[in-house]
ROKE-811102 format. One record per residue (C-alpha): residue number from 1; x negated, y negated, z negated. Coordinates in Angstrom, 2 decimals, m for minus. Last residue first. Example, Ala and Ser with C-alpha at 12.3 -4.5 7.8 and 13.67 -1.06 7.14 Angstrom:
BEGIN
> 2,m13.67,1.06,m7.14
> 1,m12.30,4.50,m7.80
//
This chain:
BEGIN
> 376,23.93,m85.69,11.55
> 375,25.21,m85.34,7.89
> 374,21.96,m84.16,5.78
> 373,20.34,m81.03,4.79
> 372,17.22,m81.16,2.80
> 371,14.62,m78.63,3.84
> 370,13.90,m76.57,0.57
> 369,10.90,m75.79,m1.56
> 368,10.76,m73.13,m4.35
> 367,8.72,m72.76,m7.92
> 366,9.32,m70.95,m10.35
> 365,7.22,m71.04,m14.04
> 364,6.96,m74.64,m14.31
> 363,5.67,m76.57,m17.67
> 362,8.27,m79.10,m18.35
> 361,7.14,m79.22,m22.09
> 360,10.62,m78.19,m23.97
> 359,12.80,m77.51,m21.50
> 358,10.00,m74.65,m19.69
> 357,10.36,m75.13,m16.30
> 356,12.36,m73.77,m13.09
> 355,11.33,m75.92,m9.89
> 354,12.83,m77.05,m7.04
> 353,11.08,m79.41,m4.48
> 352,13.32,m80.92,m2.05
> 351,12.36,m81.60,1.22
> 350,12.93,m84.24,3.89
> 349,13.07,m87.50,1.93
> 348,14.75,m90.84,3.57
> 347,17.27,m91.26,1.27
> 346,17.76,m88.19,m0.71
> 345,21.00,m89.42,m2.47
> 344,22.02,m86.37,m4.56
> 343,25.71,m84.59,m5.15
> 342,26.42,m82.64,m8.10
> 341,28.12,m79.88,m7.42
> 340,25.38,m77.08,m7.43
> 339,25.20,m78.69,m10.95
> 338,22.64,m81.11,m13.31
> 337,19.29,m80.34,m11.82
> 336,17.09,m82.67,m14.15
> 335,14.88,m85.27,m12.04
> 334,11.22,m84.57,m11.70
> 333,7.99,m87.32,m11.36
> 332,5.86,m84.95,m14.45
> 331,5.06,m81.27,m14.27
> 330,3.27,m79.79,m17.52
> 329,0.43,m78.03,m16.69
> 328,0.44,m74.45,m17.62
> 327,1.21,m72.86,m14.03
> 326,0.36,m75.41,m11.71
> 325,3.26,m76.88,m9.97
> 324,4.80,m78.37,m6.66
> 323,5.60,m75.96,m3.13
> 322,4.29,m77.31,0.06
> 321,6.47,m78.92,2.94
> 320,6.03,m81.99,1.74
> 319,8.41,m85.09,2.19
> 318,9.81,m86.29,m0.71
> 317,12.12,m85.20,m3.47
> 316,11.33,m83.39,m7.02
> 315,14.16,m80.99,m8.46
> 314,14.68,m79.88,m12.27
> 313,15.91,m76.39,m13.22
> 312,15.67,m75.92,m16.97
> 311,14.70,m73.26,m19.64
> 310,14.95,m72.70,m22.98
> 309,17.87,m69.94,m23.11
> 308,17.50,m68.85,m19.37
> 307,17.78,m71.06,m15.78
> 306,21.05,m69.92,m14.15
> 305,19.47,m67.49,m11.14
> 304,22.75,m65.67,m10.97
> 303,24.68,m68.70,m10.95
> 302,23.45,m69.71,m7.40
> 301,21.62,m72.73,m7.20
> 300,23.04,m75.44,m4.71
> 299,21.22,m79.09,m4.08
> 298,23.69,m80.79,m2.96
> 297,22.99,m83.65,m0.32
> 296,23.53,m87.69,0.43
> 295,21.53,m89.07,3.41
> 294,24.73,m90.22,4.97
> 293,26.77,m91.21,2.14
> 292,29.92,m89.13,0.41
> 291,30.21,m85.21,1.43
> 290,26.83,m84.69,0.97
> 289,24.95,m81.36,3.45
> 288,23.97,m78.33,1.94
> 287,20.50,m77.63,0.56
> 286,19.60,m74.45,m0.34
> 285,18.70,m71.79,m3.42
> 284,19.49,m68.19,m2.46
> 283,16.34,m66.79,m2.78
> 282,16.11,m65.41,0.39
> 281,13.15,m67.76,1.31
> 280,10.98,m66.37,m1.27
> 279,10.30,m67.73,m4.89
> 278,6.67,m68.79,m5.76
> 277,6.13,m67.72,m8.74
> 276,3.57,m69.64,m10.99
> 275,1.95,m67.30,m13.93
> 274,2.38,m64.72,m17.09
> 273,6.22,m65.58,m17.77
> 272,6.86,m63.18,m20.65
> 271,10.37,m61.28,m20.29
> 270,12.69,m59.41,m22.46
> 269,14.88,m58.11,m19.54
> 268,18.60,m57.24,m19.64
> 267,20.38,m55.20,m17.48
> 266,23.82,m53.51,m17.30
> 265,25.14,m57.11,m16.04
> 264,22.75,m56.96,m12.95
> 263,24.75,m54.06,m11.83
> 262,23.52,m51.72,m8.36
> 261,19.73,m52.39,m8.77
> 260,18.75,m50.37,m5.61
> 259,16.80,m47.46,m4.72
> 258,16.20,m45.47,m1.21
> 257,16.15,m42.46,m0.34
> 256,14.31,m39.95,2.39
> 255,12.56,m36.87,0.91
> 254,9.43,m35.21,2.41
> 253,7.31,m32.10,0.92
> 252,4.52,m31.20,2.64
> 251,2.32,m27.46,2.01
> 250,m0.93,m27.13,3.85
> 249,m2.10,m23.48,4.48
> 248,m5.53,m22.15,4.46
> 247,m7.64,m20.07,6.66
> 246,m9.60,m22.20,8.74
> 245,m9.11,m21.59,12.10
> 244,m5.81,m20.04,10.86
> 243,m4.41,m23.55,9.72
> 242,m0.37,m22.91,9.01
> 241,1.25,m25.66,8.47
> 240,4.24,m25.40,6.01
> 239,6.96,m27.48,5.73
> 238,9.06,m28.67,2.79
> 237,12.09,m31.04,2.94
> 236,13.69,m32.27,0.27
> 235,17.46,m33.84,0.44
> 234,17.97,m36.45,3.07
> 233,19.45,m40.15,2.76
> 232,19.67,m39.54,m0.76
> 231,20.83,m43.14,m2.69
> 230,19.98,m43.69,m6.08
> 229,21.34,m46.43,m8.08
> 228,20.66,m48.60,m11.05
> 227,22.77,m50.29,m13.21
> 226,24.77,m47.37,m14.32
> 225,23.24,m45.99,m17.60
> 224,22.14,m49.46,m19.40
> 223,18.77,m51.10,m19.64
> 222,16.90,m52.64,m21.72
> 221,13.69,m53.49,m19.84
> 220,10.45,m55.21,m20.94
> 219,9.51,m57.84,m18.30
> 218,5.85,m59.32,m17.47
> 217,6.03,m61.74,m14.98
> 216,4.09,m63.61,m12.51
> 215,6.97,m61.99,m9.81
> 214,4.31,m60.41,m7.25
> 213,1.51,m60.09,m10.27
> 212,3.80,m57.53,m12.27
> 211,2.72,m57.27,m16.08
> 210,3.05,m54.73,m17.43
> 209,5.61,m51.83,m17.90
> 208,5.12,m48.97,m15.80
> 207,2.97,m47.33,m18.60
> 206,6.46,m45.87,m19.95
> 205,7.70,m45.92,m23.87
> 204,11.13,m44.86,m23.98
> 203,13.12,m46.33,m26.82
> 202,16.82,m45.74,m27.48
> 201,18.20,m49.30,m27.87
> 200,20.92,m50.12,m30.54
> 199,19.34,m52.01,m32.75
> 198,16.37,m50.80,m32.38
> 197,15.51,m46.66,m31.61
> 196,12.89,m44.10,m31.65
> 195,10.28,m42.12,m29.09
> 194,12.85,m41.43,m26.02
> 193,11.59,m38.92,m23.87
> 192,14.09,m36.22,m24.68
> 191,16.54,m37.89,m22.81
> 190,19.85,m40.18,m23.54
> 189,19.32,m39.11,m27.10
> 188,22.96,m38.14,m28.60
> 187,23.73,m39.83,m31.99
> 186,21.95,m39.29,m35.18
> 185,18.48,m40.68,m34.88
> 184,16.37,m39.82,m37.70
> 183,13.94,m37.40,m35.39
> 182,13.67,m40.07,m33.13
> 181,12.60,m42.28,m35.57
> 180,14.84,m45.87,m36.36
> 179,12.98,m49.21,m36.32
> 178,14.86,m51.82,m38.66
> 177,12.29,m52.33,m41.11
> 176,9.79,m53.12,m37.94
> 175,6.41,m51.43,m37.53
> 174,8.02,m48.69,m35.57
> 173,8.76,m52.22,m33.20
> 172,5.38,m53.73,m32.56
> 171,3.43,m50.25,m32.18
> 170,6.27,m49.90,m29.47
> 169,5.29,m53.29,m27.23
> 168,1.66,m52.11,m27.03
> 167,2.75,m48.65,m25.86
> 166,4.66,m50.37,m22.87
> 165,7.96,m51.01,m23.32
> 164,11.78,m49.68,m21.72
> 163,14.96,m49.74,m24.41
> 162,17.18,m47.72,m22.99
> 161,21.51,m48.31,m24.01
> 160,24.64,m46.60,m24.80
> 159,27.40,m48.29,m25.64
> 158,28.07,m51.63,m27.32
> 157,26.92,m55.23,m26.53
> 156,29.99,m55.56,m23.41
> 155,31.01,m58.36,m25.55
> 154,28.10,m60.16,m24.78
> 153,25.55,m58.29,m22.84
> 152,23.34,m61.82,m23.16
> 151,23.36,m61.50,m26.94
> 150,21.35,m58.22,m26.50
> 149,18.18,m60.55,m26.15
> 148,18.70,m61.85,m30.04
> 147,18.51,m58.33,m31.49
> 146,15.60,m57.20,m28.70
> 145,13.67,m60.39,m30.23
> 144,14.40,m59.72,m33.69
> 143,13.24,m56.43,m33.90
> 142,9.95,m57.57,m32.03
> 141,8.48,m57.96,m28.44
> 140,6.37,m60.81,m28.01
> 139,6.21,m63.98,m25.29
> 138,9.40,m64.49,m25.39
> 137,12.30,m65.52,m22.60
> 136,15.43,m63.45,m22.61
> 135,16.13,m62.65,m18.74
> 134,19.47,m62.07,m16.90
> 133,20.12,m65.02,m15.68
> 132,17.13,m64.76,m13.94
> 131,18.78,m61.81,m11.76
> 130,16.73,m58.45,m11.89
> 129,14.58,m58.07,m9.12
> 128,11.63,m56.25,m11.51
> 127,14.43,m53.54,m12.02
> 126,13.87,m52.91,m8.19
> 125,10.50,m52.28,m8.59
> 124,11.34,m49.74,m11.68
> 123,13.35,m47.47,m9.58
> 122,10.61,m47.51,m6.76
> 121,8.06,m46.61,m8.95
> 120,10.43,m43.84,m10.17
> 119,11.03,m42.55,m6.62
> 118,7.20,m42.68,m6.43
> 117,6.70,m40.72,m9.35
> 116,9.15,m38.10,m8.25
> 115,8.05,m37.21,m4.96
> 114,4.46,m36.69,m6.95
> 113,5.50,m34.87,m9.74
> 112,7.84,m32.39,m6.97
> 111,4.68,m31.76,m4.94
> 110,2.37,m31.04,m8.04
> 109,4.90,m28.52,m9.53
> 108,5.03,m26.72,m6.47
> 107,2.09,m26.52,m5.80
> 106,1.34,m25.49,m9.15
> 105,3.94,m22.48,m8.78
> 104,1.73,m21.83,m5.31
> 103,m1.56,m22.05,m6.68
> 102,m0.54,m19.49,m9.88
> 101,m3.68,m18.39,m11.97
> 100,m6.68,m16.80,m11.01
> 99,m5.59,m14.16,m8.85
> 98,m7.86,m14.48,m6.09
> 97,m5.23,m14.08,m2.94
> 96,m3.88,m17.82,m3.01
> 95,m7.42,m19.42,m3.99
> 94,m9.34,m17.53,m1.43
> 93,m6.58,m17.88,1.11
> 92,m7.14,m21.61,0.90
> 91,m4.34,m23.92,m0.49
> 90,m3.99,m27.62,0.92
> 89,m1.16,m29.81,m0.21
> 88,1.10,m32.49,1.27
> 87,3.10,m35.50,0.11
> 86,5.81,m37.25,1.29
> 85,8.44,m40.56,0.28
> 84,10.74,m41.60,3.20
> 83,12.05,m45.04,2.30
> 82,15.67,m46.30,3.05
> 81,15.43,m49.70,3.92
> 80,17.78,m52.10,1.57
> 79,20.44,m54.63,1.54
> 78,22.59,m56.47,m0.69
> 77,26.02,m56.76,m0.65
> 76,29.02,m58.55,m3.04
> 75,30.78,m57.20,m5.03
> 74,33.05,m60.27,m6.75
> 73,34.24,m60.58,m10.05
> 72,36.72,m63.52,m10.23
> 71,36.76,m66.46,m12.62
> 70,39.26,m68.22,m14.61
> 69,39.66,m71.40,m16.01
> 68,39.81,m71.18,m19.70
> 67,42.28,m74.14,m20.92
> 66,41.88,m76.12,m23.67
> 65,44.28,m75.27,m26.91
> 64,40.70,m76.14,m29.13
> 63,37.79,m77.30,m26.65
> 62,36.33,m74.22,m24.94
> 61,32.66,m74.40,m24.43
> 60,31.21,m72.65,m20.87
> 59,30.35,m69.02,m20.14
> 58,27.44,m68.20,m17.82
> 57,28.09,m67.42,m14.26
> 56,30.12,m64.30,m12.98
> 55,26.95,m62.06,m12.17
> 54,26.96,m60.79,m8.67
> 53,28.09,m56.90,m8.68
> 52,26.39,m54.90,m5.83
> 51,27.79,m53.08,m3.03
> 50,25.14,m51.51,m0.26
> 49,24.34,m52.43,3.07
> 48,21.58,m50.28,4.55
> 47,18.72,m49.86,7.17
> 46,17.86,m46.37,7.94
> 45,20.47,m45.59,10.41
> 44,22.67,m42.63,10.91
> 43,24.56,m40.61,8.17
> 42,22.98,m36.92,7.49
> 41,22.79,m37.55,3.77
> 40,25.03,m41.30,3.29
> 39,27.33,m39.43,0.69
> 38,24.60,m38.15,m1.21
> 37,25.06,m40.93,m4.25
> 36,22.52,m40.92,m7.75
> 35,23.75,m43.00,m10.46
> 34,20.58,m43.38,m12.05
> 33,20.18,m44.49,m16.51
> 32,18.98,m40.62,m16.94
> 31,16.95,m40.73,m13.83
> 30,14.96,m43.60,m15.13
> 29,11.71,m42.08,m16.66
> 28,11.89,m39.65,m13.20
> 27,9.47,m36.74,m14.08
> 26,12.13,m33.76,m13.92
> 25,14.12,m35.56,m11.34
> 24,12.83,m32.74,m8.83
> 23,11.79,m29.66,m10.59
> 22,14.86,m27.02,m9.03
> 21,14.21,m28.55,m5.68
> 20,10.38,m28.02,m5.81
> 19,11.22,m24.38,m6.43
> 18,14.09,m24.21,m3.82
> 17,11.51,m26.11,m1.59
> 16,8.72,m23.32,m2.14
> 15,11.31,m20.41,m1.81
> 14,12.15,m21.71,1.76
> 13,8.39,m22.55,2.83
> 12,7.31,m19.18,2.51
> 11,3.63,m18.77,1.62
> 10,2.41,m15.38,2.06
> 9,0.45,m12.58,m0.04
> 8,3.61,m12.10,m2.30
> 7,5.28,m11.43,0.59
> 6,3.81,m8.21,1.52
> 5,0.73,m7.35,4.29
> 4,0.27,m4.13,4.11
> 3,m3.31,m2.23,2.62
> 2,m2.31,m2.37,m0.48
> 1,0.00,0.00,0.00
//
């Protein structure tokens, strides 16, 4: 018998993706907070338009028997490329007929790891797009800090919620009077992952927090199951490629999906402003033209990007196309944004310069430039 070739001495790509199948998810820090959708698996086109909820706009003071003018919750779209995430491995014969230990099983392993971390990167890029309303400004992560950042769930404060920090921002907390074990923890953990609890907030401790150079931000997460979703454009694919000349297979595994932050109001970020962003064109800030004089305009800032507790918008006019502000000097010659309704005279200035500061010491930490529209 042992002179027949059996399977055992062949790779067979179908058992290899039910393997890597059965192990996908299994190093995903976010799965447990995903929505995942397969509806769009065998659907054409790899550009999508997905629903998203658009934050209603902060609340406003009530005088006593005055009247609260209501709102509307709108989905509206955004869009996003699905992404095709791969990896391959090499085995020799040598290593698959030896004996010493189990090449394929690791493949296996090694292949689903890998499709998974970059889903998770993904997850966690997207999280990094959450609204600026959305952020609590602090430089330090403490009980109090997470207490005072769930304020901006408001009523919605209750129900089941991740906590996402760096190792740096848990030796804070299980310092903290209020810091809960795991092993204390009575309710349900959301996944065996999670380290302890505050206020609330089930801790997971991930090295994907830090400080991301594209926003100038660092941003610890609490996040709610829901906000993000996951959807499969194609389930996992493995091939094999067999190599005789030198006698080894490669293994790939493929899967097409693509991420998005589906609910700005399940997420709240604890964030540290680390340097100067300058916002891109899709911001959603413009100019639109006055209704009163001829070089009148409004400036309009969407109420998802409603500057946070401490924080202002303030505008600069002239003629420059380039953006204003050094990160850590204070920025002097601005006028306070007052409304998206509040018309400006921009006389004979071409661009407005729009900039997010610090209330206190006008210090910028966004930065955008506009082309001021006027009536023709």
């Amino acid at each position: 018998m042992a002179d027949y070739t059996l399977k055992t001495n062949l790779v067979i790509p179908e058992v290899i993706a039910d393997l890597v199948d059965t192990k996908l998810g299994d190093n995903i820090t976010l799965m447990p907070l995903v929505d995942q959708d397969n509806t769009l698996v065998g659907q054409p086109g790899d550009t999508l338009k997905f629903p998203a909820y658009t934050y209603i706009g902060d609340a406003t003071v009530i005088n006593e028997n005055g009247q609260i003018v209501v709102g509307k919750l709108e989905a509206g779209t955004v869009q996003a490329t699905v992404h095709k995430y791969g990896k391959g491995i090499a085995i020799t014969d040598e290593a698959r007929l030896s004996g010493h230990g189990d090449p394929v099983g690791q493949a296996t392993k090694q292949l689903a790891r890998s499709i998974d971390q970059g889903v998770d990167n993904e997850l966690f890029s997207v999280l990094n797009g959450v609204n600026i309303a959305r952020k609590f400004v602090n430089s330090t992560l403490s009980a109090d800090n997470v207490a005072d950042a769930l304020v901006l769930y408001g009523e919605d404060l209750t129900g089941p919620k991740v906590l996402l920090t760096d190792a740096a921002g848990f030796a804070q907390l299980r310092k903290d009077g209020d810091y809960i074990r795991a092993s204390d923890m009575g309710q349900r953990m959301i996944t065996d992952e999670v380290v302890g609890e505050i206020w609330g907030c089930q801790i997971i401790i991930t090295n994907k927090v830090k400080t991301n150079n594209t926003v100038k931000e660092k941003q610890h997460f609490i996040v709610k199951p829901g906000a993000l979703r996951l959807i499969n454009k194609r389930g996992t694919i493995v091939e094999v490629e067999r190599e005789a000349e030198y006698q080894r297979d490669n293994i790939f595994a493929t899967k097409h999906c693509v991420a998005y932050l589906y609910d700005h109001s399940k997420v709240v970020a604890i964030t540290e402003f680390t340097g100067l962003q300058a916002l891109a064109a899709d911001c959603g800030i413009e100019s639109v033209v006055g209704t009163t004089a001829a070089n009148d305009t409004f400036i309009v800032i969407p109420d998802d990007m409603a500057a946070p507790a401490g924080y202002k918008w303030v505008y600069k006019l002239d003629s420059s196309a380039d953006n204003i502000g050094v990160f850590g000097t204070a920025l002097s010659g601005t006028t306070d944004w007052v409304s998206s309704e509040t018309e400006i005279g921009a006389a004979a200035n071409t661009k407005a310069h729009v900039v997010l500061v610090n209330a206190t010491d006008s210090k910028p930490v966004k930065t955008f430039t506009v082309t001021i529209v006027k009536k023709t």
